[in-house]
N, C-alpha and C positions, 0 to 999 in steps of 0.2 A: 505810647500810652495816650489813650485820649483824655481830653478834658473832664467828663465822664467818669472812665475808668479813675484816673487820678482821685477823683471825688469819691467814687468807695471807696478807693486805696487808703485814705487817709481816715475815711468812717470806721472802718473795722480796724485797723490800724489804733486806733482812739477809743477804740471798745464800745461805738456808739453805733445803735439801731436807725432805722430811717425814720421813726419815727420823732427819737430824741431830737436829728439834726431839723426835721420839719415845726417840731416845738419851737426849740430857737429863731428858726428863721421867721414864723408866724402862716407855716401853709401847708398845706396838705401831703401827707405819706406820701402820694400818688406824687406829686410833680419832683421831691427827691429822687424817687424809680425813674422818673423820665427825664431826670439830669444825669444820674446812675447809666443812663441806658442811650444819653447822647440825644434822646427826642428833643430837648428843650434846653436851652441855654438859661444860667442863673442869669435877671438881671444884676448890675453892676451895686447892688446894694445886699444881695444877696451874697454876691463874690465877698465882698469885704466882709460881712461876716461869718461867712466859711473861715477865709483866714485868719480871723480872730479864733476860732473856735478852732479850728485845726494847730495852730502858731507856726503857721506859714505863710509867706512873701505872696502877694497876689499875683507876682511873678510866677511864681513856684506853679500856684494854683493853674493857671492860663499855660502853665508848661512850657514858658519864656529861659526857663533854668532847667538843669538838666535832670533826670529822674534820678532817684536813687531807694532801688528796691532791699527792704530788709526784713527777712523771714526766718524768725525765732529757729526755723529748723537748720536753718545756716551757723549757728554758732559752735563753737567748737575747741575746743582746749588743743593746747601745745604738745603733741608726745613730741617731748625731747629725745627721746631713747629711740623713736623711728629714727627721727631724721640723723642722729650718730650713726646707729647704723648705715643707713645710706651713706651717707659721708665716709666711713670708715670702707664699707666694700667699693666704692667708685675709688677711695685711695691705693686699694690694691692693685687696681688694676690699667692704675697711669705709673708709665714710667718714672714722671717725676713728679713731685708735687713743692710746689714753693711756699716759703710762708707767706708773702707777698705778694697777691698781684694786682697791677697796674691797668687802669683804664680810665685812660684820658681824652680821646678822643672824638666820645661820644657822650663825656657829661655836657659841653655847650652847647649841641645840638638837645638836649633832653633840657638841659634851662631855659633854650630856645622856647621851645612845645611848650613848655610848662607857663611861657611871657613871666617868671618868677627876678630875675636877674640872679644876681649871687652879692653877701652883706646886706646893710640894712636898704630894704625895700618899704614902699608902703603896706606892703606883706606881710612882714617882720625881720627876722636874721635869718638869711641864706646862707648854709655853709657846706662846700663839696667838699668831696675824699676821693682822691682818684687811687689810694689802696685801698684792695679789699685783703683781708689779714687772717689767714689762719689761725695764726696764733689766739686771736681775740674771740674766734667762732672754737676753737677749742680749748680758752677758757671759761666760754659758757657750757656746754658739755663735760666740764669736768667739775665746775660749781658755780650753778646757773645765778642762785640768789646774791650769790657775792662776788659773782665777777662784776671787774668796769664795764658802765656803757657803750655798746658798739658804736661804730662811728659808719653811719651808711652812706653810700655812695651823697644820696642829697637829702638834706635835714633842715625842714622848714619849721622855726619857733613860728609861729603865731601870732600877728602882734594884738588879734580884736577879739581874741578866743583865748580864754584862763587857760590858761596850765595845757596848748595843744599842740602838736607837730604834725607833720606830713614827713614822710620820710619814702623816698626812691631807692630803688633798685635794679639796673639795668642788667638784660639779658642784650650784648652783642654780636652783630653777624662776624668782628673779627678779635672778640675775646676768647683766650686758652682758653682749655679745657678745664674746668674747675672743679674740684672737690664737692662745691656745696655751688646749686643754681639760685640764681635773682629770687625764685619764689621761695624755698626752703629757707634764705636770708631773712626774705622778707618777715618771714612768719616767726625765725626766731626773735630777730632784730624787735620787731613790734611786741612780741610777748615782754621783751627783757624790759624794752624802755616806758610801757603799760605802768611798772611799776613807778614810775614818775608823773608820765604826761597819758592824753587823751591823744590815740595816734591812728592818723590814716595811717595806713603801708601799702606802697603800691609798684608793682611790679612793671615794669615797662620795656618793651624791645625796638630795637632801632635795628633794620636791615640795611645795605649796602648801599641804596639810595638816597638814606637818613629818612625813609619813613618809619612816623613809631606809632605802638599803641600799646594800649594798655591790656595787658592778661590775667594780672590777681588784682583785686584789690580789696582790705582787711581791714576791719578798723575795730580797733580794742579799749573800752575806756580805763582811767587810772583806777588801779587797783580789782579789776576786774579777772575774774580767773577764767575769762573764755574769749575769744574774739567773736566777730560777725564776719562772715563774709556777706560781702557787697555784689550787688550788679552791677558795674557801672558802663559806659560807652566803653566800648573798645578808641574811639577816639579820643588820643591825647587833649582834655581838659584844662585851660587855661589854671593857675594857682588860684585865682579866685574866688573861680568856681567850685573849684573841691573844698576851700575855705566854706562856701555857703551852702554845702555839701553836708560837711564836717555838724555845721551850724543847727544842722537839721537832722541829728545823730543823737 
């Protein structure tokens, strides 16, 4: 995204005409079009009040940070009942299915990626789970509003954002075969814990050479009955930055 570009993004985004954003600034329709359209750079007095008027980091602005595209037609509600389903026919058809499975291998290469550490960071509180637990995904399926909170592979509190988490879910190159996938987790995990906190969920794979990236990523605020899906880099994103990500959600 260019500089440019980012600047409608954020205009129509804010529900504002080019002419409202030329009011504030003190100049004409025509050179928004021509910032719109990458002809002409804001001076740097212009820039600061873009980010005033947007309530974005002039970082953000200059595209020093990373994008993050959100389009109302991305939102979306949880069918719980699909994804039982799914979960229930992929059970038939594994020989065995455990209540517990195990993966440890490839959480400290994804706290790596993530530079998050694990306990209190200047981040917040990091905490892994290297079970992922049937039992606990089929007691939300069997009573969503009142089951306990699941506990996802990584669970980032927040420490500069009210009431937020980040929370992971790995898809690996030498994890069983499992009942329910990283992304279906993701989306119920984030629907259930919504009812608490402001939550990224983000789905992430790690292949055999410990490269990862990222493939879902959801963010649903507290008490909201639908998520968003996100564009984000397929490149794994320092915690940070998905913090300042989050910040601008």
């Amino acid at each position: 995204m260019t500089n440019g570009e980012r600047i409608k993004y954020l205009r129509e985004k804010n529900g504002f005409t080019q002419k409202d954003i030329a009011t504030r600034l003190g100049v004409e329709p025509a050179a928004i079009s021509k910032y719109e359209l990458d002809m002409r750079e804001p001076n740097i007095e212009a820039i600061k009040k873009l980010a005033t008027i947007f309530n974005v980091s002039i970082d953000y602005l200059l595209g020093r940070t990373p994008d993050v595209f959100v389009d109302e037609t991305n939102r979306d509600t949880l069918d719980i009942s699909a994804i039982k389903d799914k979960y229930n026919f992929t059970k038939k058809r594994m020989d065995k299915v455990k209540e517990i499975y195990k993966n440890d291998t490839t959480l400290s290469t994804a706290i790596n990626e993530l530079c998050c550490g694990v306990g209190k960071t200047t981040f917040g509180q990091t905490i892994t789970n290297t079970n992922i637990s049937m039992l606990e995904i089929e007691s939300m399926f069997n009573d969503f509003e009142n089951s306990k909170d699941p506990k996802p592979q990584i669970i980032m509190k927040v420490k500069n954002l009210e009431n937020s988490i980040i929370i992971v879910e790995i898809d690996s190159f030498d994890d069983e075969e499992m009942p329910l996938d990283a992304t279906d987790r993701i989306a119920l995990y984030t629907t259930k814990l919504s009812q608490k906190y402001n939550v990224l969920g983000l789905v992430m794979t790690i292949d055999k050479d410990e490269n990862c990236k990222i493939i879902d990523a959801i963010y649903q605020k507290n008490k909201d009955t639908y998520y968003t899906q996100l564009h984000l880099p397929k490149t794994v994103l320092t915690a940070g930055e998905y913090i300042d990500i989050m910040s601008r959600l």
